[in-house]
C-alpha positions as CSV (number, residue, x, y, z in Angstrom):
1,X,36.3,98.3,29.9
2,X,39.5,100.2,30.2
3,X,41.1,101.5,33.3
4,X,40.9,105.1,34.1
5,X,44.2,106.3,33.9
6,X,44.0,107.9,37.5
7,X,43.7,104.9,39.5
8,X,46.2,103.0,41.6
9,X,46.3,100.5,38.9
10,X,48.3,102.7,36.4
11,X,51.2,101.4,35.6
12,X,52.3,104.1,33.1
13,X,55.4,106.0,33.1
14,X,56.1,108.5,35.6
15,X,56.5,112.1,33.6
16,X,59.6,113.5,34.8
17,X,60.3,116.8,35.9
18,X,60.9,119.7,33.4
19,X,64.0,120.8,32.9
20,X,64.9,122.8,28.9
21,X,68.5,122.5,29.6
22,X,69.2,118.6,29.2
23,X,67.5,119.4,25.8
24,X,70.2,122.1,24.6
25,X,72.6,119.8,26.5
26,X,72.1,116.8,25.0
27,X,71.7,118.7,21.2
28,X,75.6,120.4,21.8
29,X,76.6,116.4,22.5
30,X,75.2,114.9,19.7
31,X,76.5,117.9,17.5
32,X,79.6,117.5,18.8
33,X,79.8,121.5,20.0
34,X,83.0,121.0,22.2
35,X,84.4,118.0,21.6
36,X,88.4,118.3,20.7
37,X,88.6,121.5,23.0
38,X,91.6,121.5,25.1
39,X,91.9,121.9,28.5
40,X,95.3,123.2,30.0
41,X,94.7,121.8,33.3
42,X,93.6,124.6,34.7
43,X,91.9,128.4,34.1
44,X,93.8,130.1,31.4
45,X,93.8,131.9,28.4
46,X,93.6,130.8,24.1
47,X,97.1,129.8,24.4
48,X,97.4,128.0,27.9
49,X,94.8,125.9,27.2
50,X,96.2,125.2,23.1
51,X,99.1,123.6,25.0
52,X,96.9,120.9,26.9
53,X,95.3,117.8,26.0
54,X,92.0,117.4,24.9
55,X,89.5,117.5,27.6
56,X,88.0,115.1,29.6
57,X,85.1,116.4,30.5
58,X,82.3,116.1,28.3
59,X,80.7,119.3,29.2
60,X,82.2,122.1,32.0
61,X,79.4,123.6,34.7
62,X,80.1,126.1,37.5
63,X,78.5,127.4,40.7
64,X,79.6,131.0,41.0
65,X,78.8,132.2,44.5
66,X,79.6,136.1,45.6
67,X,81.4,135.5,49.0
68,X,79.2,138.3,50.4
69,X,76.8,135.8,52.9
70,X,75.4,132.6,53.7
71,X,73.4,130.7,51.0
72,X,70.0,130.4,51.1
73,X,67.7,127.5,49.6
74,X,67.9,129.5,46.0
75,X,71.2,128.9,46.0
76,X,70.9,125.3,46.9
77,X,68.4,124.6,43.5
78,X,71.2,126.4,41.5
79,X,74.2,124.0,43.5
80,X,71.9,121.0,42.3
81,X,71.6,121.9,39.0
82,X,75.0,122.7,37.8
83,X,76.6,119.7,40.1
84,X,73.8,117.7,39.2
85,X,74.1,118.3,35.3
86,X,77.8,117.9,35.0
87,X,77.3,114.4,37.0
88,X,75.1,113.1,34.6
89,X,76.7,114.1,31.5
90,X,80.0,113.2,32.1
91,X,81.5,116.4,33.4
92,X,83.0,118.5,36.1
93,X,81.1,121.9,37.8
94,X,83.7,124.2,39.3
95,X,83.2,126.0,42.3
96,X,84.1,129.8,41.5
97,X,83.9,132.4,43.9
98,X,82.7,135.2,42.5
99,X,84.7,138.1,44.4
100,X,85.2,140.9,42.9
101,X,84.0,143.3,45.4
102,X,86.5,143.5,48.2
103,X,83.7,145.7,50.4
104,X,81.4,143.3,51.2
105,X,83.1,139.8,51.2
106,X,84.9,137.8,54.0
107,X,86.3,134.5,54.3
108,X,83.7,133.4,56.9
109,X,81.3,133.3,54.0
110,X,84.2,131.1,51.7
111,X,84.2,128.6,54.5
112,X,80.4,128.1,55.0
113,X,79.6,128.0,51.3
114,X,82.3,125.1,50.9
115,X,81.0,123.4,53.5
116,X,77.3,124.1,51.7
117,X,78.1,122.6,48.8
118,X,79.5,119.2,50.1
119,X,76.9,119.2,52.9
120,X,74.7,118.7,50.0
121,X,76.2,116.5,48.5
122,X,78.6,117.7,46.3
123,X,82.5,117.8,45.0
124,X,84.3,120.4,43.0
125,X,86.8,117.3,42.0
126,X,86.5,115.5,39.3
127,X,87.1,111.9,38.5
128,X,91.3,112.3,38.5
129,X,90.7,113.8,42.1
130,X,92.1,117.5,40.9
131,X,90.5,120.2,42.7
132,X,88.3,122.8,40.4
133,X,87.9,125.4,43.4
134,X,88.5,128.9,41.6
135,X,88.9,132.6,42.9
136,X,87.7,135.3,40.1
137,X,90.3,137.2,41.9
138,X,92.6,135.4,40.6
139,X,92.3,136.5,37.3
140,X,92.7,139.8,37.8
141,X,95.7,140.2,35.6
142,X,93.7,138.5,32.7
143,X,90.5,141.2,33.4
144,X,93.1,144.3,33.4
145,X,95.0,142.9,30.0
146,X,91.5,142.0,28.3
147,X,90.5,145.6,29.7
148,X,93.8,147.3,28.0
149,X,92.7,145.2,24.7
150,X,89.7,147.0,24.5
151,X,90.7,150.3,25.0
152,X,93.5,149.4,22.4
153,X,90.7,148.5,19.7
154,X,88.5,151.5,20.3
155,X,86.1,149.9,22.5
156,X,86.9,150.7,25.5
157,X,87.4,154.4,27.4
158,X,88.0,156.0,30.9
159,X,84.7,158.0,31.8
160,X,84.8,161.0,34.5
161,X,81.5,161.9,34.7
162,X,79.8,161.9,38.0
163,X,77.7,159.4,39.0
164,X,74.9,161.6,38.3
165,X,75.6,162.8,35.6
166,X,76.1,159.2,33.8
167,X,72.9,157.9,35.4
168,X,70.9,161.3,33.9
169,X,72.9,160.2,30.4
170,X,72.1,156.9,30.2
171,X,68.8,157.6,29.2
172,X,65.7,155.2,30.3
173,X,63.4,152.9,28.1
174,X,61.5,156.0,26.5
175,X,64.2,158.0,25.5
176,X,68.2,157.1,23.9
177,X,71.7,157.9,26.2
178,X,73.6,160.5,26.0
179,X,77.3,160.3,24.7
180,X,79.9,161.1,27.4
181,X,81.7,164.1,26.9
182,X,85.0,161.5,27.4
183,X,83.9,158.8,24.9
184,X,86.1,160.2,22.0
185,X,89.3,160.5,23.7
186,X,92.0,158.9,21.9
187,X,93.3,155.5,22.5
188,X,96.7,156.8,23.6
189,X,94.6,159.2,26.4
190,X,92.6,156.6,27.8
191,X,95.3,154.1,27.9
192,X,97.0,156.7,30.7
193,X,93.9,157.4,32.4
194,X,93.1,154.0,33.0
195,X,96.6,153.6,34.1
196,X,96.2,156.3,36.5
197,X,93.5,154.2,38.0
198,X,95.5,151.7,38.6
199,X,98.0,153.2,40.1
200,X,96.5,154.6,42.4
201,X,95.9,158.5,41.3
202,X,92.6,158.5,41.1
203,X,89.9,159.1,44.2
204,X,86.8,156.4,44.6
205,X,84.3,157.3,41.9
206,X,86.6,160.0,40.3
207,X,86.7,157.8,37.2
208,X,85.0,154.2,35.4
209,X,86.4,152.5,32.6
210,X,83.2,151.5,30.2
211,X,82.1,149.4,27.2
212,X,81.8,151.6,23.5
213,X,78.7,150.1,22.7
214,X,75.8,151.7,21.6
215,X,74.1,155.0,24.5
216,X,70.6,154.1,21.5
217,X,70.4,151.0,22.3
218,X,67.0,149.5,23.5
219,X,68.8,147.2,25.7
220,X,69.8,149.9,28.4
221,X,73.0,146.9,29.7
222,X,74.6,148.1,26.1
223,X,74.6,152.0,26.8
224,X,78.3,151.7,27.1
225,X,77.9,149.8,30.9
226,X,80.8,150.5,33.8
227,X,83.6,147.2,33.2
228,X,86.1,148.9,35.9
229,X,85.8,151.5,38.9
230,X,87.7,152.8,41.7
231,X,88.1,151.3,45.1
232,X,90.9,151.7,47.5
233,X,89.9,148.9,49.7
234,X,91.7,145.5,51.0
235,X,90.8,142.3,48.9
236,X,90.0,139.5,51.4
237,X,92.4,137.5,48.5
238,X,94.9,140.1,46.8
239,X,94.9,142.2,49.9
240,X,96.1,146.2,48.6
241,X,97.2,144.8,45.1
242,X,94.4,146.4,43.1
243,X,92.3,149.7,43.4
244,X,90.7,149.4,40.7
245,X,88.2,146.1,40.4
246,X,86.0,145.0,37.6
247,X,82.0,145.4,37.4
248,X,80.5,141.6,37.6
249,X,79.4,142.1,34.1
250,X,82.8,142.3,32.4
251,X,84.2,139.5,35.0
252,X,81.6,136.9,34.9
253,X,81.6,136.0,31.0
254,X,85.8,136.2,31.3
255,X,85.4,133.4,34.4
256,X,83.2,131.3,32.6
257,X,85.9,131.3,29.5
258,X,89.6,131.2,31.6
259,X,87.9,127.7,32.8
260,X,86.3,126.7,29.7
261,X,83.0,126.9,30.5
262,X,80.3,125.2,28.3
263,X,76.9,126.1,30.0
264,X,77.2,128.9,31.9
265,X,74.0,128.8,33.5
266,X,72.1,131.6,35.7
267,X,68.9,132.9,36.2
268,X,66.9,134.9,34.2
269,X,67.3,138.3,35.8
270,X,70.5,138.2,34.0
271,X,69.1,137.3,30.6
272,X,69.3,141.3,29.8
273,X,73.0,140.9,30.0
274,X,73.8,138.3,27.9
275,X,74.3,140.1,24.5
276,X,77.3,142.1,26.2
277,X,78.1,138.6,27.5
278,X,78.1,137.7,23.9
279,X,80.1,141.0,22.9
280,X,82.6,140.7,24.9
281,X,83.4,137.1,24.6
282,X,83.0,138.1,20.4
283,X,85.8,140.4,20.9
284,X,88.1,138.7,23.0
285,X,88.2,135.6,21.2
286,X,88.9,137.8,17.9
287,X,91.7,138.8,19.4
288,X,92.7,135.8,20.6
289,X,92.9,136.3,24.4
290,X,90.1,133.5,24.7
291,X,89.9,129.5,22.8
292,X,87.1,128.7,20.8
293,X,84.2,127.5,21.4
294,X,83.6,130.2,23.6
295,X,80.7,129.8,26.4
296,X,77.3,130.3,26.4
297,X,75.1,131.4,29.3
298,X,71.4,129.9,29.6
299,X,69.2,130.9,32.3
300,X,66.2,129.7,34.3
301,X,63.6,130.9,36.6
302,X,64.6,131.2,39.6
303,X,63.3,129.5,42.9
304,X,60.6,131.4,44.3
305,X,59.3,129.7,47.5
306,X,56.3,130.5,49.7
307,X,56.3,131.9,53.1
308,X,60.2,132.5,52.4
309,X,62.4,135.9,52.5
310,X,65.8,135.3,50.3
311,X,66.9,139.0,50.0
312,X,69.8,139.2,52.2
313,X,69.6,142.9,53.1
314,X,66.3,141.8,54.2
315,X,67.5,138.3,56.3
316,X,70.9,140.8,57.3
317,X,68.0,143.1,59.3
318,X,66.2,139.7,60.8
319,X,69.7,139.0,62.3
320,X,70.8,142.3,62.8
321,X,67.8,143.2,64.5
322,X,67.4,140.2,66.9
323,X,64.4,139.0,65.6
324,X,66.7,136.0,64.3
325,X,69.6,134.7,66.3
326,X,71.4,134.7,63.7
327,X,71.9,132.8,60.0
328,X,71.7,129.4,61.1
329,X,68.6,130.1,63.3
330,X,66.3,126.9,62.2
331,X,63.7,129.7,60.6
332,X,65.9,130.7,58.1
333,X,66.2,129.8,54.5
334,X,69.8,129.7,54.5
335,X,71.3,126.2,53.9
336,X,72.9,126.0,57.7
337,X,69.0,127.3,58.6
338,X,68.1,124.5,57.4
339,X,70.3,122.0,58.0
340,X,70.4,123.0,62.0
341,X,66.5,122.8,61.6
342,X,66.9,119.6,60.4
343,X,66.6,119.3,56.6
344,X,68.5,116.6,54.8
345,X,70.7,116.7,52.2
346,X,68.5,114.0,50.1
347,X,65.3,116.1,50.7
348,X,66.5,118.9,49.2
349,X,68.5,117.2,46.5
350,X,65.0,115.7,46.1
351,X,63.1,119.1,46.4
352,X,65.0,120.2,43.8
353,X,64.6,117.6,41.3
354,X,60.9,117.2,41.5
355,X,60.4,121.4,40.9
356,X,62.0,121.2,37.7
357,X,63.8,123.6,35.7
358,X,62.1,126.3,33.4
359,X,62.1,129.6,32.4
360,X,58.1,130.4,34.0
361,X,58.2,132.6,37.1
362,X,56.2,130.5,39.2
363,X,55.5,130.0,42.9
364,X,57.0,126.6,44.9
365,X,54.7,125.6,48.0
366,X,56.5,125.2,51.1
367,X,54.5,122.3,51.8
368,X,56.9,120.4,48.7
369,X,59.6,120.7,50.4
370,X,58.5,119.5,53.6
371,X,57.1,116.7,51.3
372,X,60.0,115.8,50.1
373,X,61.6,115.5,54.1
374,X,59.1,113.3,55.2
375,X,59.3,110.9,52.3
376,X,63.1,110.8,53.1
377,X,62.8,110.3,56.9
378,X,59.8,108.2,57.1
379,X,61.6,105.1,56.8
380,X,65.3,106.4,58.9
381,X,63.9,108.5,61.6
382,X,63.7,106.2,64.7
383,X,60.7,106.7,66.5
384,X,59.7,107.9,69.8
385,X,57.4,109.2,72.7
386,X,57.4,112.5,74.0
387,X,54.7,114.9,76.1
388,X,55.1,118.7,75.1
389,X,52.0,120.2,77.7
390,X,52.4,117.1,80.6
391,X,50.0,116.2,83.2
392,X,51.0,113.5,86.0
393,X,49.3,110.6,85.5
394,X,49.0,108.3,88.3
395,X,47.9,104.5,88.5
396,X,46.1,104.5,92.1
397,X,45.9,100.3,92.5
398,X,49.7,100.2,90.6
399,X,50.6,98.8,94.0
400,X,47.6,96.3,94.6
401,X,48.2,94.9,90.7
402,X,51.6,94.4,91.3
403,X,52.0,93.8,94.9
404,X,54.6,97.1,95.1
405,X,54.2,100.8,94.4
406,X,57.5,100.9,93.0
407,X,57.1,98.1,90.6
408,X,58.3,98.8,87.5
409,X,57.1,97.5,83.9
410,X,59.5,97.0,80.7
411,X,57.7,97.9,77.6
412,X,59.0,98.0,74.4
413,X,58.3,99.3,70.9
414,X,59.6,99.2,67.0
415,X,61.9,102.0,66.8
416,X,61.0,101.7,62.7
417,X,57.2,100.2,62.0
418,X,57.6,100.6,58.7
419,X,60.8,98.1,57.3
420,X,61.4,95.3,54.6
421,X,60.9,91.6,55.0
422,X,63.5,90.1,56.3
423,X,65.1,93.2,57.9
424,X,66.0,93.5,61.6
425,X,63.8,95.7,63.3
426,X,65.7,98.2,66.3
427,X,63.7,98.3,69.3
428,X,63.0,101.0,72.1
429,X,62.8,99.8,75.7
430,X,61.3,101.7,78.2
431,X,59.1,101.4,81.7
432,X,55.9,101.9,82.7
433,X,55.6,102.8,86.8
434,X,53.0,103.8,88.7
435,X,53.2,108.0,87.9
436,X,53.8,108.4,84.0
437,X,53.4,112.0,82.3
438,X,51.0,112.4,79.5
439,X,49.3,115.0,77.0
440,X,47.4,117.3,78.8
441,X,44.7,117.8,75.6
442,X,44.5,113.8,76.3
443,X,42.2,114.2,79.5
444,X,39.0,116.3,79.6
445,X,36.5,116.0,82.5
446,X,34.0,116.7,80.9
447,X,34.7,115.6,76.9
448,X,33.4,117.0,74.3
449,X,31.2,114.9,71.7
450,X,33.4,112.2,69.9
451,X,36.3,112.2,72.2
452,X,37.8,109.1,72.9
453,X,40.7,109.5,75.5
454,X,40.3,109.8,78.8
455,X,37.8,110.8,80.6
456,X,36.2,109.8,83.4
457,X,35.4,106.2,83.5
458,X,36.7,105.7,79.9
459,X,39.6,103.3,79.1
460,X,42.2,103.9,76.7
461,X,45.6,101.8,76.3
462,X,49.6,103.5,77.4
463,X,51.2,103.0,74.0
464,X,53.2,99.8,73.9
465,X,51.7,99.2,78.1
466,X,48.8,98.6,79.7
467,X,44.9,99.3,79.4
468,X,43.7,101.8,81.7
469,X,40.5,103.2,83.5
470,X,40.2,107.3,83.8
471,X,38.6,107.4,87.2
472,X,39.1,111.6,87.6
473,X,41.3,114.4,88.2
474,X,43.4,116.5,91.4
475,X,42.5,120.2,91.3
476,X,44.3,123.1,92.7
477,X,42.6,126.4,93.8
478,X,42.6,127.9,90.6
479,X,40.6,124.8,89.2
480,X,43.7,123.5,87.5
481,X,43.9,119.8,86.4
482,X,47.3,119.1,88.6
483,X,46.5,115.1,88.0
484,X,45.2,112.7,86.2
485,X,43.5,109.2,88.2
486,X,43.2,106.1,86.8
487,X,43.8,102.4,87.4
488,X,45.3,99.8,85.7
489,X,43.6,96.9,83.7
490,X,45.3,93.5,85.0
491,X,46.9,91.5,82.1
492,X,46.4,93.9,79.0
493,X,49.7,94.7,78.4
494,X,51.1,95.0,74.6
495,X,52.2,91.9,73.0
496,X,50.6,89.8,75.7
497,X,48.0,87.5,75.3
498,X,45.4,89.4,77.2
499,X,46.2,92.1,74.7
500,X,43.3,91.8,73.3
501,X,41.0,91.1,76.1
502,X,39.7,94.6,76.7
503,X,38.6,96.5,73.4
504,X,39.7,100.3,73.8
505,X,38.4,103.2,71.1
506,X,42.4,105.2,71.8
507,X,45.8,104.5,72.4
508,X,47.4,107.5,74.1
509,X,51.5,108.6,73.7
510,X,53.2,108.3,77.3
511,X,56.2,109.0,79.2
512,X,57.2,107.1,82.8
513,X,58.1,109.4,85.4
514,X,60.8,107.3,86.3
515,X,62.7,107.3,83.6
516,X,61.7,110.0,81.2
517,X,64.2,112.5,80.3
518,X,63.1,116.2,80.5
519,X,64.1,118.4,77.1
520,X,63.9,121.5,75.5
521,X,61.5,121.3,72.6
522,X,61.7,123.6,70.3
523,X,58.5,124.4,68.4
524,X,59.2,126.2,65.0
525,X,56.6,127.0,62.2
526,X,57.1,129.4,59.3
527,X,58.5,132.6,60.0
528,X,56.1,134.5,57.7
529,X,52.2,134.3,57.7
530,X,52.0,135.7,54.3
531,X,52.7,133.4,51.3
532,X,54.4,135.8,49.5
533,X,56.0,138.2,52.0
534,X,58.3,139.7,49.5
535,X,56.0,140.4,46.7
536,X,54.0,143.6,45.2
537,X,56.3,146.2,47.4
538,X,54.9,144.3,51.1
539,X,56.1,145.0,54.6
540,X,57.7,142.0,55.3
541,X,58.1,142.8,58.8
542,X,54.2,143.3,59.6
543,X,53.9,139.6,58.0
544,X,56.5,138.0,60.5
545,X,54.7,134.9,62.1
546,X,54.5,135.8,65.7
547,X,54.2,131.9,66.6
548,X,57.2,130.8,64.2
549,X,59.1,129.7,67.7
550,X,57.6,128.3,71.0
551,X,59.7,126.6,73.6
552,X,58.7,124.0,75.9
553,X,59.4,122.2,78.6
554,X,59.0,118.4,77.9
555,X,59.4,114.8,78.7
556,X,61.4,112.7,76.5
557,X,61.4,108.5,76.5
558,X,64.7,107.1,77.7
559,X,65.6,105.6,74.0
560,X,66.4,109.1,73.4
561,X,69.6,109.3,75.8
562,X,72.0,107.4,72.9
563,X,71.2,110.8,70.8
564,X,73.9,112.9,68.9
565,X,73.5,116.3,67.9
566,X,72.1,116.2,64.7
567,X,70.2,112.5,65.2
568,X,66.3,113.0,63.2
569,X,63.6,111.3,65.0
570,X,59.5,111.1,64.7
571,X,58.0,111.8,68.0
572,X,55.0,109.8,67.7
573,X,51.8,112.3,66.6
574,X,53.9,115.2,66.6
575,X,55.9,115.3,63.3
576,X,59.7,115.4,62.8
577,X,62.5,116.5,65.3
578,X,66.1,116.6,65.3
579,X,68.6,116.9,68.0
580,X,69.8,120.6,68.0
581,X,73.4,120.4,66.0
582,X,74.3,123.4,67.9
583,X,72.7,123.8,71.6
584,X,72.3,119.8,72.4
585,X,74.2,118.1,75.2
586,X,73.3,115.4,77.2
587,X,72.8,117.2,79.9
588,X,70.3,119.6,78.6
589,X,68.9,117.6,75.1
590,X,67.2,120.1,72.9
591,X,65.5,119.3,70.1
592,X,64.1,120.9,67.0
593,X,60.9,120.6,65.6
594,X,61.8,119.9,61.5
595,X,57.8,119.7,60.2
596,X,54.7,117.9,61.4
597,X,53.2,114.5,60.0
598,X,50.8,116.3,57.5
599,X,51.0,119.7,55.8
600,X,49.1,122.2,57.9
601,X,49.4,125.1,55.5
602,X,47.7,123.5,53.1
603,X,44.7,123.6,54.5
């Protein structure tokens, strides 16, 4: 009889994740597409890179961030994929920074996305060690001469329309555009005009330069679209050397070709624009400003992730506002969100991977990624003890087993349960006294049916310590439980040989009173109670989660006084935490909660 394949005992191959563009990769190798192209060594135009040698790398990736904010975890798919692809096919993935509007960019936003990208993972060198860090400002002499080519072969003029007035003329998708009243000035007028905007003689959105395309075309990006405007405003890179800056339409395809670009790969909201991608590169290398072969852009769904916001007007006002304190708060999905909050680099390398690439809009579960973190710290994250809601617990014959109140037991635990034969397991020490601190959920006087910790003359063992007996509870006016009784079982302890002696249905998570280091714990869950917060025109804001963040006062085990900032542990029951990379001392340890043992929000 054969063997369902469903079973543990199937041994077939693992199906690998989707992704179309290792096909069209792998077809331009074997065909040979760019081999013998020439690289000059750096971005350049047709003749620069005629005068190099041939290139190295097999294909030529980028990662184009605008420098206008902190990336988020969409971003991080894209880093993965362009690094990732250019890794395994022999190549190199620049890292371009996309800024061509001086408004909204700033340097701080340069620094974190470089430290992003090799957070994750990932270099911008390739295997000679030469840097392939680019600034599109930097090729803003190429953009203006490419610019003065086109108005030189007819295809390019200075519009002076108002804003209005072109947005009326462009037309929409039931009716053609309207020619400009400027689109059959002569080559010689526009030439000054667009010279005037350079210069300096024109006021902010007094004039664009555009495309001569096609105002009937059913793609509305070819109605002649904007490739220059106006803006008297200091470049974070040129400084007051331009007024006039391109649109990221003309700039983008004219990046991707100064640095040779084979797959220039985006998402599919641009997939509208890539016949003028196409145009323009047509044009430019007919006039031989650009080498052959010219790029090609591919795109790709992009990531959509539940119970996520990636709009950064939107996460601007959570910061803004207050309701965040700020970009790296451990509830964002920005990458230093979610590296303070504990994420590794390898579970979202690995998050990445596993969702594929396609060109279906689709919807990622959280609960993948925080999948792919637990598979990756199960076997690192040293373990450890910790109450979050304590109650004293207190041993009343501790003094009478022992012959002293003050008596104190060492107990000791694996750090990592879980390790390969052979290997040298780490181990926690700690103490068990006569007053420990435990889970307040772990009494109940009176417990409910099924309940196996203590209650009342019940036993249950301290983790790693002793068997106990519940023999009741201190009260205080109010009725509150302000202590837990019990008493001791003589010889039971963990790894002893009276172990075993007494049979006990619990073992309950501790901390000793003597020794246990009190922390700030952090409890963070999902910032949004909505899957899709940011869908079908939503108030985002009415969806915020208003228990995404709960702080606690609690009791750490003493193993936990070596930790750095940044250090991941499991606190036994609880899930995954990580020493605040930002707030943690050793005075005052605080500690992030990263995800629980089991998704929750899949239920």
């Amino acid at each position: 009889m054969s063997t369902p394949a469903n079973t543990k005992n199937d041994t077939s191959e693992v199906v690998k994740p989707t992704n179309f563009l290792r096909q069209i990769i792998e077809a331009d190798l074997e065909k040979g597409t760019h081999a013998g192209r020439r690289w000059g060594g750096a971005p350049g135009d047709a003749q620069h890179h005629e005068q190099g040698q041939v290139d190295e790398a097999k294909i030529r990736t980028r990662f184009p961030p605008e420098p206008n904010g902190y990336l988020h975890v969409g971003h991080a798919k894209s880093i993965c994929l362009n690094f990732g692809l250019a890794r395994d096919y022999g190549g190199v993935c620049h890292l371009r920074f996309d800024d061509t509007n001086p408004e909204k960019e700033d340097q701080e936003y340069v620094d974190s996305i470089k430290d992003a990208v090799q957070w994750l993972g990932f270099d911008w060198k390739d295997a000679q060690g030469n840097s392939n860090l680019y600034y599109a400002s930097n090729y803003f002499d190429f953009m203006y001469r490419a610019a003065v080519y086109l108005i030189e072969q007819g295809l390019a003029y200075v519009d002076e329309q108002s804003a209005e007035d072109m947005r009326a003329n462009r037309g929409d998708f039931t009716r053609p555009g309207v020619n400009s009243p400027f689109r059959d000035r002569s080559v010689a007028e526009n030439l000054q005009r667009f010279a005037d905007m350079k210069d300096g003689k024109l006021a902010d959105g007094a004039a664009v330069l555009r495309a001569k395309i096609d105002m009937a075309s059913p793609n509305i990006n070819l109605r002649d679209p904007a490739i220059y405007r106006v803006r008297h405003a200091e470049h974070h890179n040129t400084g007051n050397q331009w007024c006039i800056y391109p649109m990221y339409t003309f700039a983008h395809p004219i990046e991707d070709a100064l640095e040779h670009i084979t797959h220039s790969i985006c998402t599919l909201e641009f997939e509208d624009q890539r016949p003028f991608y196409d145009w323009l590169l047509d044009h430019l290398r007919e006039g031989g400003l650009i080498a052959s072969p010219q790029p090609r852009q591919y795109e790709f769904a992009r990531l959509n992730l539940t119970y996520v916001v990636t709009s950064k007007r939107k996460l601007k006002h959570l910061v803004d506002s207050g309701t965040l304190t700020g970009w790296d708060d451990p509830r964002m999905p920005t990458i230093v969100g979610l590296r303070r909050r504990g994420y590794t680099p390898e579970s979202i390398r690995n998050f990445c991977e596993r969702i594929g690439v396609t060109k279906d809009y689709s919807w990622i579960d959280y609960a993948t990624l925080d999948g792919c973190l637990r598979e990756d710290l199960e076997n690192k994250a040293h373990r450890a003890m910790v109450v979050l809601d304590p109650v004293k617990l207190e041993l009343t014959n501790w003094a009478e087993v022992f012959d002293a109140a003050d008596h104190v037991e060492q107990c000791s635990l694996p750090a990592l349960p879980h390790h390969a034969e052979g290997e040298t397991v780490p181990e926690r020490q700690f103490t068990l006294g006569r007053e420990v601190w435990i889970e307040r959920e772990d009494f109940a006087e009176v417990p409910p049916k099924g309940y196996k910790r203590l209650f009342p003359g019940n036993k249950v063992r301290l983790k790693g310590g002793y068997v106990i007996e519940c023999t009741g509870c201190e009260k205080d006016a109010d009725g509150t439980i302000t202590k837990v009784l019990a008493t001791v079982v003589p010889d039971t302890k963990s790894g002893t040989p009276g172990a075993d002696s007494v049979k006990v249905k619990a073992a309950i998570t501790w901390v000793g009173v003597q020794d246990g280091i009190e922390a700030e714990v952090r409890l963070y869950d999902r910032l949004f109670t909505d899957p899709q917060p940011d869908a079908g025109g939503k108030d985002y804001l009415s969806l915020l989660n208003p228990d995404s963040l709960k702080v606690v006062k609690a009791y750490v085990e003493p193993s936990l006084k070596a930790a750095q900032p940044d250090d991941k542990f499991q606190f036994e029951r609880f899930g995954y935490f990580v020493a605040d990379r930002k707030d943690y001392t050793a005075d005052k340890p605080v500690f992030n909660k990263i995800t629980g043992l089991k998704d929750s929000w899949g239920k």
